[in-house]
N, CA, C and O atoms as a GROMACS GRO file, in nm:
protein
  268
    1UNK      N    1  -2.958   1.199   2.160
    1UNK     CA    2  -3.012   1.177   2.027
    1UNK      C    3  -2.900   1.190   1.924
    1UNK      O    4  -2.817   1.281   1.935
    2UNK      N    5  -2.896   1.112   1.837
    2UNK     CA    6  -2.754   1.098   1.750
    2UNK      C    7  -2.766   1.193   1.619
    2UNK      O    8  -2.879   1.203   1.571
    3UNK      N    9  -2.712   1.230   1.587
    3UNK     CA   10  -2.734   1.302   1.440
    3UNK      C   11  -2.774   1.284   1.306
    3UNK      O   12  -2.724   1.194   1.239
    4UNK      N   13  -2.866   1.366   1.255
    4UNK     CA   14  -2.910   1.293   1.107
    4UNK      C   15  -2.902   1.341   1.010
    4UNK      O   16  -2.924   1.460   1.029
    5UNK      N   17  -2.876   1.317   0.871
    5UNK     CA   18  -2.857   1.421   0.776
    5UNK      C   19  -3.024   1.501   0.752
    5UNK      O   20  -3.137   1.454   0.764
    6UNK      N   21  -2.966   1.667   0.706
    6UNK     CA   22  -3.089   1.766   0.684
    6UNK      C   23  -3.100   1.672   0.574
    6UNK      O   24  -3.202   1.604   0.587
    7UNK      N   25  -3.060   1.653   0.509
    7UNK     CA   26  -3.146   1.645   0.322
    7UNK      C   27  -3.120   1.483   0.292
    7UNK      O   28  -3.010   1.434   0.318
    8UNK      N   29  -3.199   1.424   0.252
    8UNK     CA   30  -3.200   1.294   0.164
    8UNK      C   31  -3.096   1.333   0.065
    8UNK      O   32  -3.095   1.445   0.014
    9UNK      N   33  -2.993   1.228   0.033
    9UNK     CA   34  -2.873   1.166  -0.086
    9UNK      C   35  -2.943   1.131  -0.187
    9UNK      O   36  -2.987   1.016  -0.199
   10UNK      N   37  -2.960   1.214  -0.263
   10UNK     CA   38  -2.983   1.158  -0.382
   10UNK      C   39  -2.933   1.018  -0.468
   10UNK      O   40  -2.834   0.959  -0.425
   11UNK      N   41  -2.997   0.972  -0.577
   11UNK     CA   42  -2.918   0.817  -0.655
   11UNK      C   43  -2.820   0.890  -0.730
   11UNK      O   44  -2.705   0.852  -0.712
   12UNK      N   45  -2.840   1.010  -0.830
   12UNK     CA   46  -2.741   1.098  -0.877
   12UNK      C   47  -2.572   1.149  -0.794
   12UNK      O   48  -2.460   1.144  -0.845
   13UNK      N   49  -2.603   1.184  -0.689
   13UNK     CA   50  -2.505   1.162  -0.584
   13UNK      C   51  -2.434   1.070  -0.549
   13UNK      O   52  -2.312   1.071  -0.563
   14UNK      N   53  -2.503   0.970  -0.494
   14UNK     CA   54  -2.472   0.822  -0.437
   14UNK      C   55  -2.400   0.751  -0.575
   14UNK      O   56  -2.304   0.677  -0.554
   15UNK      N   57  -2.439   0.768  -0.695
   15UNK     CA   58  -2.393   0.738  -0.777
   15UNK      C   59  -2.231   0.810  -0.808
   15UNK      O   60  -2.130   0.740  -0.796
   16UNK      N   61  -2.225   0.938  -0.844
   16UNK     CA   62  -2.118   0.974  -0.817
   16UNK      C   63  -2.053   0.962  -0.723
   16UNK      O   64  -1.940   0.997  -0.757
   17UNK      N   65  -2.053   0.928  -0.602
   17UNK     CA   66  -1.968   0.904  -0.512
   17UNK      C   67  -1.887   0.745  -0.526
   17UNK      O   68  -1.766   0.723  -0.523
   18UNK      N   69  -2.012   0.639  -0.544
   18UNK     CA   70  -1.946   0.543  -0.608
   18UNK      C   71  -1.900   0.516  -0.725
   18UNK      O   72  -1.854   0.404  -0.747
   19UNK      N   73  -1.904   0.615  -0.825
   19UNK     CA   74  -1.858   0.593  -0.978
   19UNK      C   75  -1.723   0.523  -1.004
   19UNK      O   76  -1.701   0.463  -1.109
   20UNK      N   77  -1.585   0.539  -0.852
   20UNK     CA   78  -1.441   0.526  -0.891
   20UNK      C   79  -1.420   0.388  -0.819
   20UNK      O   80  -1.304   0.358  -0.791
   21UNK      N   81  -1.524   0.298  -0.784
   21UNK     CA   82  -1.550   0.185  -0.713
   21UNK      C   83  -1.542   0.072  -0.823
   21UNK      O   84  -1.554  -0.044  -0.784
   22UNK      N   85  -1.528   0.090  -0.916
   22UNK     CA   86  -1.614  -0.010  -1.063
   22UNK      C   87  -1.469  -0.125  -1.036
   22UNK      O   88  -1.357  -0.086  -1.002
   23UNK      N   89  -1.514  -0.297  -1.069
   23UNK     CA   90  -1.365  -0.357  -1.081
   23UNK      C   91  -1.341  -0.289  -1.238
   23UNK      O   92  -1.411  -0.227  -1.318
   24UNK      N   93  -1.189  -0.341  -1.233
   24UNK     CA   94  -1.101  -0.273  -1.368
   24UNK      C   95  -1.025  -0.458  -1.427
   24UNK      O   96  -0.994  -0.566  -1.376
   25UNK      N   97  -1.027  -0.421  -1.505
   25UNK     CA   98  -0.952  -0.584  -1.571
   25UNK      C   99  -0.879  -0.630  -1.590
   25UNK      O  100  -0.826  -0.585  -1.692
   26UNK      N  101  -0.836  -0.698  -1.555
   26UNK     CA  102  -0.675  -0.777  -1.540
   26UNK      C  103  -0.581  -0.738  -1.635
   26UNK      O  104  -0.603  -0.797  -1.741
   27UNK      N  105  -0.475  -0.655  -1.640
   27UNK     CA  106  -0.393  -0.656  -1.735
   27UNK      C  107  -0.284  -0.776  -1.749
   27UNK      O  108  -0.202  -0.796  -1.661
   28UNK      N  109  -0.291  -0.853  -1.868
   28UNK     CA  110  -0.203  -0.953  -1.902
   28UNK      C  111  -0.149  -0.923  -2.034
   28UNK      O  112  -0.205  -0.867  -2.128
   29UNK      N  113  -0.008  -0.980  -2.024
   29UNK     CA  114   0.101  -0.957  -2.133
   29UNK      C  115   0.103  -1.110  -2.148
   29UNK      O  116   0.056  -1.199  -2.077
   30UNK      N  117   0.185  -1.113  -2.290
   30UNK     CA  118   0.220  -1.259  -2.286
   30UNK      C  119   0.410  -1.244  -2.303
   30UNK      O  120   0.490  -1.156  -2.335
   31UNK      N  121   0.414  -1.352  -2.270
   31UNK     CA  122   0.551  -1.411  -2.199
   31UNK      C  123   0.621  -1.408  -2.413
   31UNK      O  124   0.566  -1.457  -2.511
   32UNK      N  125   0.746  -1.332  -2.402
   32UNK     CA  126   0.867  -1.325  -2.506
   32UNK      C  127   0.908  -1.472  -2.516
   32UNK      O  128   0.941  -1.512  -2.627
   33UNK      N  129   0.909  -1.537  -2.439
   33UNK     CA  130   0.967  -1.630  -2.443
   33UNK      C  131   0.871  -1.812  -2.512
   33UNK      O  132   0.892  -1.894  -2.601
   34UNK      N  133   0.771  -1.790  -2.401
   34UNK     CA  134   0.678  -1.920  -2.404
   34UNK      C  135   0.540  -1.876  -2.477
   34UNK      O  136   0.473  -1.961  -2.537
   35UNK      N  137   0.501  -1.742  -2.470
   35UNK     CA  138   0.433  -1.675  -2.565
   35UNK      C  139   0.281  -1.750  -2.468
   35UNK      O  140   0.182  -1.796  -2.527
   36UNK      N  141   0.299  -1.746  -2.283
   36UNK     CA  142   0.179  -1.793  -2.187
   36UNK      C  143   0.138  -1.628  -2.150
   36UNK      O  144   0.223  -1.540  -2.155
   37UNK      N  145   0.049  -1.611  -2.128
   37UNK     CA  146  -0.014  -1.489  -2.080
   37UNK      C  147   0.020  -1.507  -1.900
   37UNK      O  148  -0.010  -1.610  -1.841
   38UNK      N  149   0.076  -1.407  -1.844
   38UNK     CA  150   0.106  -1.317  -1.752
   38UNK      C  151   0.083  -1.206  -1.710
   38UNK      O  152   0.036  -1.119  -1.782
   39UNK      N  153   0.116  -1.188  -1.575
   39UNK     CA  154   0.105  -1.042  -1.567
   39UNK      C  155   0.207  -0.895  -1.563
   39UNK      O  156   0.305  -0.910  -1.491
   40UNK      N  157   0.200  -0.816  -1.602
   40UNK     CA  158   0.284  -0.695  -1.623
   40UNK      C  159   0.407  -0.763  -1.538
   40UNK      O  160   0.384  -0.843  -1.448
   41UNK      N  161   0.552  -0.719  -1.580
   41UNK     CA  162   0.630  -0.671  -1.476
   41UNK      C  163   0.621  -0.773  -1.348
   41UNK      O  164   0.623  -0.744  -1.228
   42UNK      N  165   0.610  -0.911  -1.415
   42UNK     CA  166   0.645  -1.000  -1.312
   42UNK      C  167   0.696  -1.119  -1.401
   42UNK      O  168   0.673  -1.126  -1.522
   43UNK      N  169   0.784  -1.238  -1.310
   43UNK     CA  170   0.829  -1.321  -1.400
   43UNK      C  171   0.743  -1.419  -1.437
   43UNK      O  172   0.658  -1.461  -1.358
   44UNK      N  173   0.754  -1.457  -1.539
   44UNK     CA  174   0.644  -1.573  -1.635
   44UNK      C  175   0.632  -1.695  -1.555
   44UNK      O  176   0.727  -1.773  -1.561
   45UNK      N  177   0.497  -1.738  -1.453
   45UNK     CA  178   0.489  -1.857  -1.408
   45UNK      C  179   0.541  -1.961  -1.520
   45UNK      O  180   0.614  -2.052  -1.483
   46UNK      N  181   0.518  -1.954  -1.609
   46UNK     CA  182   0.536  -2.072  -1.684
   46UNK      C  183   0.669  -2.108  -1.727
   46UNK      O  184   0.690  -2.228  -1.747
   47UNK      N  185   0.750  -2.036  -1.742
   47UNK     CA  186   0.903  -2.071  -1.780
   47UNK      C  187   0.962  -2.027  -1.676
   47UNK      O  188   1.042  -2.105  -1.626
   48UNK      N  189   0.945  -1.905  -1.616
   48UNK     CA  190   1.032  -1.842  -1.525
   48UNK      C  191   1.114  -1.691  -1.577
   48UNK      O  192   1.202  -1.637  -1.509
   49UNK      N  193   1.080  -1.656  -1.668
   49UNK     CA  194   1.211  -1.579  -1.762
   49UNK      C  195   1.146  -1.422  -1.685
   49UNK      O  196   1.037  -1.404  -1.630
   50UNK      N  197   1.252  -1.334  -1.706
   50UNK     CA  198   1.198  -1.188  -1.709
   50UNK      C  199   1.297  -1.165  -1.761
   50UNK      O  200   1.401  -1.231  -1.764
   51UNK      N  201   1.250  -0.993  -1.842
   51UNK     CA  202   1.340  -0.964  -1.950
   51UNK      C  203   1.418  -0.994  -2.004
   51UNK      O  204   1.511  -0.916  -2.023
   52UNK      N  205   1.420  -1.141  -2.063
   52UNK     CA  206   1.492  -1.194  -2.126
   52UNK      C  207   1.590  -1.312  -2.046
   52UNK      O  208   1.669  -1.380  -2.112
   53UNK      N  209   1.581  -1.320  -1.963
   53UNK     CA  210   1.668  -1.434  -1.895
   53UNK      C  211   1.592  -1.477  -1.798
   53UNK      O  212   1.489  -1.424  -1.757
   54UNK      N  213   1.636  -1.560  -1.765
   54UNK     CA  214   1.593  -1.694  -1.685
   54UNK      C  215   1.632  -1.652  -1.532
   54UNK      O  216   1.744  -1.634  -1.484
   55UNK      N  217   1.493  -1.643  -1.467
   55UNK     CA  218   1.533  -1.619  -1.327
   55UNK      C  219   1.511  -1.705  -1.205
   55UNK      O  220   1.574  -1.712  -1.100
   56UNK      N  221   1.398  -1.771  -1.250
   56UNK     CA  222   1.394  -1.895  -1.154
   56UNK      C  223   1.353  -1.983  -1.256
   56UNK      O  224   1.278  -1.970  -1.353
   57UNK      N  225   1.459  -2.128  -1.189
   57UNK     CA  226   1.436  -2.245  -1.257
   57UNK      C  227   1.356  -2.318  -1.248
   57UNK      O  228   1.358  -2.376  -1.140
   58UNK      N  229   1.247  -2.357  -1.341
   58UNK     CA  230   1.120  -2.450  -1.353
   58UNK      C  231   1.166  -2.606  -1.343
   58UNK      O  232   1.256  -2.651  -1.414
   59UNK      N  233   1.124  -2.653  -1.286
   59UNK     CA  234   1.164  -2.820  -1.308
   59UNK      C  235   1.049  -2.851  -1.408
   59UNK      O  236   0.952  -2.778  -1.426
   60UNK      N  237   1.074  -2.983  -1.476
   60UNK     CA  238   0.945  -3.014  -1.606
   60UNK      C  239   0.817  -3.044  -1.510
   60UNK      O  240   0.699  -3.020  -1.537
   61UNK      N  241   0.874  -3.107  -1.382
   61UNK     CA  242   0.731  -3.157  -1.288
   61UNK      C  243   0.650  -3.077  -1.268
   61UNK      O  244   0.527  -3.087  -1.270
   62UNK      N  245   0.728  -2.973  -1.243
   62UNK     CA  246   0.641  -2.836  -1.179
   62UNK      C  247   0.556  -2.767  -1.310
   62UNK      O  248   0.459  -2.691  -1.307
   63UNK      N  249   0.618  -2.815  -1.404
   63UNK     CA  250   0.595  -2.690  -1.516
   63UNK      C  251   0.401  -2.806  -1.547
   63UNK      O  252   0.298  -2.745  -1.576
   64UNK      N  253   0.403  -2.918  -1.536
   64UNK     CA  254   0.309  -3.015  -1.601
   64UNK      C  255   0.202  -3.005  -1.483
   64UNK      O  256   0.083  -2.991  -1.512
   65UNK      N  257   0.249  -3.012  -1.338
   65UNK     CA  258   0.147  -2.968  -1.273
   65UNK      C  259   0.077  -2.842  -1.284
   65UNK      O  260  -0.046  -2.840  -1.277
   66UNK      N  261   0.128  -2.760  -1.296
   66UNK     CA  262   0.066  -2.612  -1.320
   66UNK      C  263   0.109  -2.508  -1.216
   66UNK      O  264   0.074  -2.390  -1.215
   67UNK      N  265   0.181  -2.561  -1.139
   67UNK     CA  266   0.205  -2.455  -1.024
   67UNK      C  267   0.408  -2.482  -1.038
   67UNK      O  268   0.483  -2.418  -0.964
   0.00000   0.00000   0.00000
């Protein structure tokens, strides 16, 4: 016979247990340069730049497709 809990979990409980589960929301910066929204501490899909210089080079093709 397998084991069962003595006491019913309350929603008060169950609730606190899942309270630190919630999604959280995208943090986006926008780009110094092209002034495109990004994310923290990565280089700007759209131009390529981080902190101030140019780290990978965009071709215009790439930049009009979107990727």
């Amino acid at each position: 016979m397998a084991p069962l809990p003595k006491k019913k979990r309350t929603h008060a409980r169950q609730g606190n247990r899942w309270s630190h589960s919630q999604l959280r929301p995208v943090a986006l910066t926008t780009c110094p340069q092209c002034r495109a929204l990004k994310p923290p501490h990565l280089v700007c899909p759209n131009c390529g730049h981080y902190r101030g210089r140019e780290v990978v080079v965009i071709s215009r093709a790439e930049s009009r497709q979107g990727g």
